[in-house]
Residue frames as qw, qx, qy, qz and C-alpha x, y, z in Angstrom:
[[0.756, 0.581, 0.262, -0.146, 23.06, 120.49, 179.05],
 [0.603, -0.254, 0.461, 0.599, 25.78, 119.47, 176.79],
 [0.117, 0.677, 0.015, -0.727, 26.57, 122.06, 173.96],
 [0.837, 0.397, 0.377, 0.016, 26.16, 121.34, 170.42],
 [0.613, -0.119, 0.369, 0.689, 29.18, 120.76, 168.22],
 [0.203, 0.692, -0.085, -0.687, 29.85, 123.50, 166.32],
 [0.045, -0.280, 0.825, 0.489, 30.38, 120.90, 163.33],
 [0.048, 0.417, 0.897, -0.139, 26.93, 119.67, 163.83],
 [0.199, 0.664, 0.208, -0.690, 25.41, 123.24, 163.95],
 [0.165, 0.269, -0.704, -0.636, 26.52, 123.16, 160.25],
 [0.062, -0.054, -0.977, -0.195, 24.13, 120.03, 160.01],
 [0.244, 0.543, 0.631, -0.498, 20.71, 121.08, 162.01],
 [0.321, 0.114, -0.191, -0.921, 18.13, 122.08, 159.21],
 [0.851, 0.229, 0.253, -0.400, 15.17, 120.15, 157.20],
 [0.121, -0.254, 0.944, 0.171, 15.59, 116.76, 155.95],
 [0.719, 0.223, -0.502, -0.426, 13.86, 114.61, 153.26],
 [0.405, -0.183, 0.895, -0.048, 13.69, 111.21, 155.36],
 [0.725, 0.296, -0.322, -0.532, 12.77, 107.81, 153.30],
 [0.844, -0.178, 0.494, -0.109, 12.79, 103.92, 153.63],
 [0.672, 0.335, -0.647, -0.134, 14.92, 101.15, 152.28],
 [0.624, -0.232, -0.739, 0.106, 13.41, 98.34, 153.77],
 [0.468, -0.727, -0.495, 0.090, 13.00, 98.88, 157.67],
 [0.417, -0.320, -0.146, 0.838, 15.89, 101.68, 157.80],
 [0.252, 0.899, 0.335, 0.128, 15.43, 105.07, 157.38],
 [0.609, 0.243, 0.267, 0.706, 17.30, 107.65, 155.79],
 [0.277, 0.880, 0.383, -0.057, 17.41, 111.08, 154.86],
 [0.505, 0.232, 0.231, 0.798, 18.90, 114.24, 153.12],
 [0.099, 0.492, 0.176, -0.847, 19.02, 118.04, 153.56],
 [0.345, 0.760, 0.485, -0.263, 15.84, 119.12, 151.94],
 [0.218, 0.801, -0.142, -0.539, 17.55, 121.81, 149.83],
 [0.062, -0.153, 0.860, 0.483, 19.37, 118.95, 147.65],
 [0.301, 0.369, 0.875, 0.087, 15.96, 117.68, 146.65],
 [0.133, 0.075, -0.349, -0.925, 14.43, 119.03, 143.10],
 [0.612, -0.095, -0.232, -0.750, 11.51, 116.86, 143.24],
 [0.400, 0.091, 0.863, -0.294, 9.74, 113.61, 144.05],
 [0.423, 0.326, -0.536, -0.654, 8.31, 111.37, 141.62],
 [0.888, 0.006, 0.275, -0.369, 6.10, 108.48, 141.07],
 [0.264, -0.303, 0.780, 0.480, 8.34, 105.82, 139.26],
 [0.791, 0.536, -0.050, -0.290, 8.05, 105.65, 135.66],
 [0.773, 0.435, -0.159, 0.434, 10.08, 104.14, 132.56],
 [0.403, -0.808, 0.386, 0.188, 13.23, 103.80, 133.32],
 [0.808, 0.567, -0.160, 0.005, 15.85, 102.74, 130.61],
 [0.785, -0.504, 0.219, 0.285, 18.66, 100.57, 131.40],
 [0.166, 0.853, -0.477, -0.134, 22.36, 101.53, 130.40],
 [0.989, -0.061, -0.122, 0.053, 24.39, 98.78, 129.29],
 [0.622, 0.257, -0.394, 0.626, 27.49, 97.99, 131.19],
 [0.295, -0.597, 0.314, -0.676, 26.52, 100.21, 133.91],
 [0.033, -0.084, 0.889, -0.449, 26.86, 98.78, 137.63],
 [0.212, -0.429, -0.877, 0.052, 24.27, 96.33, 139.05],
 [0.156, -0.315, -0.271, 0.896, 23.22, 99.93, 141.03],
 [0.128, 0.441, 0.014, -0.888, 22.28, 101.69, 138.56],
 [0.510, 0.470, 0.573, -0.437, 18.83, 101.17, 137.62],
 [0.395, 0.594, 0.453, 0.535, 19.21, 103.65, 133.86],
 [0.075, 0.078, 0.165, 0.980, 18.06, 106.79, 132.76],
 [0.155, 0.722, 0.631, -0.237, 14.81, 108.48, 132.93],
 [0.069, 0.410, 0.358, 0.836, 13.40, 111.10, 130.43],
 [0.144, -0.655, -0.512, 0.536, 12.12, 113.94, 132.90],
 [0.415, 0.835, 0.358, -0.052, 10.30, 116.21, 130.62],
 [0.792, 0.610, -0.022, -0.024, 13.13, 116.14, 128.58],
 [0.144, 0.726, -0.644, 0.196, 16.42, 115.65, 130.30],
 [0.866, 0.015, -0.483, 0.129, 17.86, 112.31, 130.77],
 [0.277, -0.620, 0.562, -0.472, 18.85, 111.80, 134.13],
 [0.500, 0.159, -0.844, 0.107, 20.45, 108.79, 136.14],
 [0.719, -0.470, 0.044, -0.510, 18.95, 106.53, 138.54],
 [0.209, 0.429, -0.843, 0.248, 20.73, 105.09, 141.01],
 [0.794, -0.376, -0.356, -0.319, 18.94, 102.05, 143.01],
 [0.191, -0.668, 0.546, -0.468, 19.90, 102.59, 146.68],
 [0.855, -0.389, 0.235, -0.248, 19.06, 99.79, 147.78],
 [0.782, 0.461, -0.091, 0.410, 21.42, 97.96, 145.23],
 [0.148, 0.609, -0.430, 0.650, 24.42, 101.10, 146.33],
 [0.234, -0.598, 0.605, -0.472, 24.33, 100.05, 149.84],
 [0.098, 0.175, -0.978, 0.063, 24.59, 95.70, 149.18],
 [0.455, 0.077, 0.682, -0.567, 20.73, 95.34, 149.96],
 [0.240, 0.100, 0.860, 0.439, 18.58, 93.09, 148.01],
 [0.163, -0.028, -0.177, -0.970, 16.08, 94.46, 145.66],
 [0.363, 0.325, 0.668, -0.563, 12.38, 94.31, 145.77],
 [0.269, 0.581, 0.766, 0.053, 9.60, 94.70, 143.62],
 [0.053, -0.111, 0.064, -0.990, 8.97, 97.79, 142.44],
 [0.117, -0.562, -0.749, 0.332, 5.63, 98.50, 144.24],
 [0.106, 0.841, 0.342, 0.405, 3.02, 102.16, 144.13],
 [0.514, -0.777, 0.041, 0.363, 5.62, 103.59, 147.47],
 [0.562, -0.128, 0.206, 0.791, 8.88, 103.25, 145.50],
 [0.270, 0.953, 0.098, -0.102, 9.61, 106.63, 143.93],
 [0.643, 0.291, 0.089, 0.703, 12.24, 108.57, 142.60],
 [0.156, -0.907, -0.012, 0.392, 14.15, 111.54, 144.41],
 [0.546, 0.645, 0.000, 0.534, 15.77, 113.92, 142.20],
 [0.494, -0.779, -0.051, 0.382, 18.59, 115.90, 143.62],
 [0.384, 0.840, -0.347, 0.162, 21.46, 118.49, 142.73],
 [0.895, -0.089, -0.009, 0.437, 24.81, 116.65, 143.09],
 [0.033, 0.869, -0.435, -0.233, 27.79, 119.16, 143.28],
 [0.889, 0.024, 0.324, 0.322, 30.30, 116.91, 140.84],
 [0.626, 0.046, 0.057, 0.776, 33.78, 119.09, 139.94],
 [0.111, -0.185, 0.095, 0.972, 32.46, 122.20, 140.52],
 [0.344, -0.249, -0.671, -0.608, 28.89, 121.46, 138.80],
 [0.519, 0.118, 0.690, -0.491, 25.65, 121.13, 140.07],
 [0.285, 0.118, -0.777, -0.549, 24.18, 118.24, 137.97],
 [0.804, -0.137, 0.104, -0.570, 20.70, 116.59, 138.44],
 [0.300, 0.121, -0.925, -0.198, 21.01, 112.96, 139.01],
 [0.736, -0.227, -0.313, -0.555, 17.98, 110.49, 140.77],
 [0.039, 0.307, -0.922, 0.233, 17.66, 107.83, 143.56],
 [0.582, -0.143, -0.651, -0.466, 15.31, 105.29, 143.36],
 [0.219, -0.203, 0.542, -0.785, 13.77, 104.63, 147.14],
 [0.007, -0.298, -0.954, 0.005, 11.35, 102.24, 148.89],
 [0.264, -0.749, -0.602, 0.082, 9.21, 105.08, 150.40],
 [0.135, 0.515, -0.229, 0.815, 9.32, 108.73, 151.17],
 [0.346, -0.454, -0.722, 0.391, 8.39, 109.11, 155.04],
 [0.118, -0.873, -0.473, 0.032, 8.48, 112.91, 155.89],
 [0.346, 0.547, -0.329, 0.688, 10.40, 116.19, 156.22],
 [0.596, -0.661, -0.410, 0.197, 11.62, 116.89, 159.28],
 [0.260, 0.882, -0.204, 0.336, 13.34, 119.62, 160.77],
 [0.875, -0.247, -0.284, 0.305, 16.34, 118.21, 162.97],
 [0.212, -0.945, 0.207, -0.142, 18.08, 120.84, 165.67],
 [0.280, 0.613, -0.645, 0.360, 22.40, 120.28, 166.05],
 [0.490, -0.400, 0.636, -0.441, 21.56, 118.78, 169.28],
 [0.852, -0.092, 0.504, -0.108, 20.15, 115.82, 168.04],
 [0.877, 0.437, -0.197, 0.041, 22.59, 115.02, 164.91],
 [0.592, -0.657, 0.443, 0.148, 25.61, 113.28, 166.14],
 [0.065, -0.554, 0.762, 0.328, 29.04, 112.37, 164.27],
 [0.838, 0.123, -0.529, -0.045, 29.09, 108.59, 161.90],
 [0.843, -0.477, 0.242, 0.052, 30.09, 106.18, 164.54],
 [0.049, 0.603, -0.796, -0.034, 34.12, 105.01, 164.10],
 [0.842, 0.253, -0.329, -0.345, 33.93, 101.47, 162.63],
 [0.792, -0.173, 0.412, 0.416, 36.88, 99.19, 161.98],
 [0.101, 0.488, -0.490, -0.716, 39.20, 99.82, 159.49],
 [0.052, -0.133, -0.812, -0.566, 37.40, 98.64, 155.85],
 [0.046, 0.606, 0.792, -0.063, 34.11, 100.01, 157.08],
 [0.264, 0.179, 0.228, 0.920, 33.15, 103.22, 155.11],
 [0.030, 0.751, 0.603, -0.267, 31.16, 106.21, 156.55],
 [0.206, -0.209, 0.180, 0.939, 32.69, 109.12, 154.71],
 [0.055, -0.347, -0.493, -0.796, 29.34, 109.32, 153.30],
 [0.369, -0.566, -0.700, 0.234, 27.48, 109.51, 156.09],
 [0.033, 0.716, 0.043, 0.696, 26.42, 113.06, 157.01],
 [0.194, -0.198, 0.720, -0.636, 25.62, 112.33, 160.83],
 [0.330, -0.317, -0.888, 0.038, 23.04, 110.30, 162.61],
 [0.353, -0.368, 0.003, -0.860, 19.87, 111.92, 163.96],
 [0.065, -0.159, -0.865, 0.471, 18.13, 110.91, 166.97],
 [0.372, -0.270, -0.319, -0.828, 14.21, 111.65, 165.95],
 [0.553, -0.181, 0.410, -0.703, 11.22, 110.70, 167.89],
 [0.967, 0.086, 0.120, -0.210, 9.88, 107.87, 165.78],
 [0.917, -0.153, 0.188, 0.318, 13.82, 106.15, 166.04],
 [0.505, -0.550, 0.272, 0.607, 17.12, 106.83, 164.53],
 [0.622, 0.775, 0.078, 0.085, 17.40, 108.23, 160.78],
 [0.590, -0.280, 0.288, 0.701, 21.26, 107.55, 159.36],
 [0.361, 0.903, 0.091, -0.215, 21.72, 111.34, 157.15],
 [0.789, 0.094, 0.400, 0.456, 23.47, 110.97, 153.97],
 [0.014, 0.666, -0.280, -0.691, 25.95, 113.24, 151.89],
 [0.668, 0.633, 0.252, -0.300, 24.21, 113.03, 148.50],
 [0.517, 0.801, -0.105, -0.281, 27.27, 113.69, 147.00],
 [0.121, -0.505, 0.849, 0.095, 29.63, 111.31, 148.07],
 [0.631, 0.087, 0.765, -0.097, 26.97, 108.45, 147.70],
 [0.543, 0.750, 0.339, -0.166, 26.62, 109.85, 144.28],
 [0.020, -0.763, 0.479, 0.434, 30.08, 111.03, 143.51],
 [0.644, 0.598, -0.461, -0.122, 31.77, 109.91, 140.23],
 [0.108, 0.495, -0.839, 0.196, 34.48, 107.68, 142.45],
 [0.464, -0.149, 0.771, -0.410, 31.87, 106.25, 144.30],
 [0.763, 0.436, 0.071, -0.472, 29.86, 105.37, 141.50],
 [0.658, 0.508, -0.552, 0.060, 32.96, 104.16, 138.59],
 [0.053, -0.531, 0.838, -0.115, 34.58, 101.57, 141.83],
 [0.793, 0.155, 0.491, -0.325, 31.56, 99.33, 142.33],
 [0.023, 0.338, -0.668, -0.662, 32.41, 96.34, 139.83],
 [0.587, 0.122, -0.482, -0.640, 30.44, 94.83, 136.99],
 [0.738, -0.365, 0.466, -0.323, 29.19, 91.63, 138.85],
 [0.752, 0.138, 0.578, 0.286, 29.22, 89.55, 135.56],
 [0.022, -0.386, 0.491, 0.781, 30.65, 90.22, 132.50],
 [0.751, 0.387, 0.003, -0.535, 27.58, 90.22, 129.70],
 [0.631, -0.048, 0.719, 0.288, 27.83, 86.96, 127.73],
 [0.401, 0.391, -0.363, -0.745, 27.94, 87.15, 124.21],
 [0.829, 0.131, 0.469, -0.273, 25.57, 84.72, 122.85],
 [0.247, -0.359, 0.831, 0.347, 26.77, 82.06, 120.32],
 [0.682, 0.092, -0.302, -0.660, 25.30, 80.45, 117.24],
 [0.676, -0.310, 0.634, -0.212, 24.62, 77.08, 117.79],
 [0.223, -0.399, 0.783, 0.421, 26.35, 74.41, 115.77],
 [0.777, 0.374, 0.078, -0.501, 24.60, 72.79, 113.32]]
């Protein structure tokens, strides 16, 4: 029996898993403050295509990021599955609440070092630094994400503006 990495051992706990579209996802459990039915959500102008708005959560404004949008998939409907996970982001030293907006939550699980294995090695221009590792589960693979790079300030402020807003013009007369 082959030994689990000791870099992995770091990785084995409970996980939040969840759907965009037929993949599944997940995060260590301890980043997650809640789960939420989607509600209002108020858009930010100028903010990337991504990022959904704000949400008043009994009374702090927190950002929502639409994952599906952050990783190039196209969006959907919003349906009575999607939800909103809240999580603590570490960002310079901070833990700060931000939100990710999700087809589905699936289940927690509790995943042992043995079955989470390294990101695969790409090409070059193919980015896994956010990847946490890759779990091998019973009902299929589940790719685990670092909350705080897919959330970090860099990753967030490079994505550009697709279009610039038009400004709207009178019309001649």
């Amino acid at each position: 029996m082959k030994a689990p990495n000791t870099k992995n051992g770091e990785k084995e706990g409970k996980y939040l898993t969840f759907k965009l579209g037929r993949e599944e996802y997940g995060l260590e459990l301890v980043r997650v403050r809640e789960i939420i039915a989607l509600m209002d959500i108020t858009p930010v102008p100028l903010a990337p295509e991504y990022v959904r708005g704000v949400m008043n959560l009994r009374g702090r404004v927190i950002p929502v990021v639409d994952l599906r949008r952050k990783f190039g998939m196209q969006p959907t409907e919003d349906h009575d599955r999607k939800c909103i996970i809240v999580c603590d982001v570490q960002r310079n030293d901070q833990a700060i609440q931000m939100s990710i907006l999700v087809d589905a939550v699936s289940e927690v699980l509790h995943i042992s070092a043995a079955d989470i294995e390294d990101a695969p090695s790409f090409s070059t221009g193919v980015e896994t630094s956010f990847i946490h590792g890759i779990a091998k589960a019973k009902s299929g693979v589940k790719i685990l994400l670092d909350i705080d790079i897919v959330l970090s300030a860099k990753a967030v402020s490079l994505q550009p503006v697709l279009a610039p807003p038009q400004l709207e013009t009178a019309a001649a007369t």
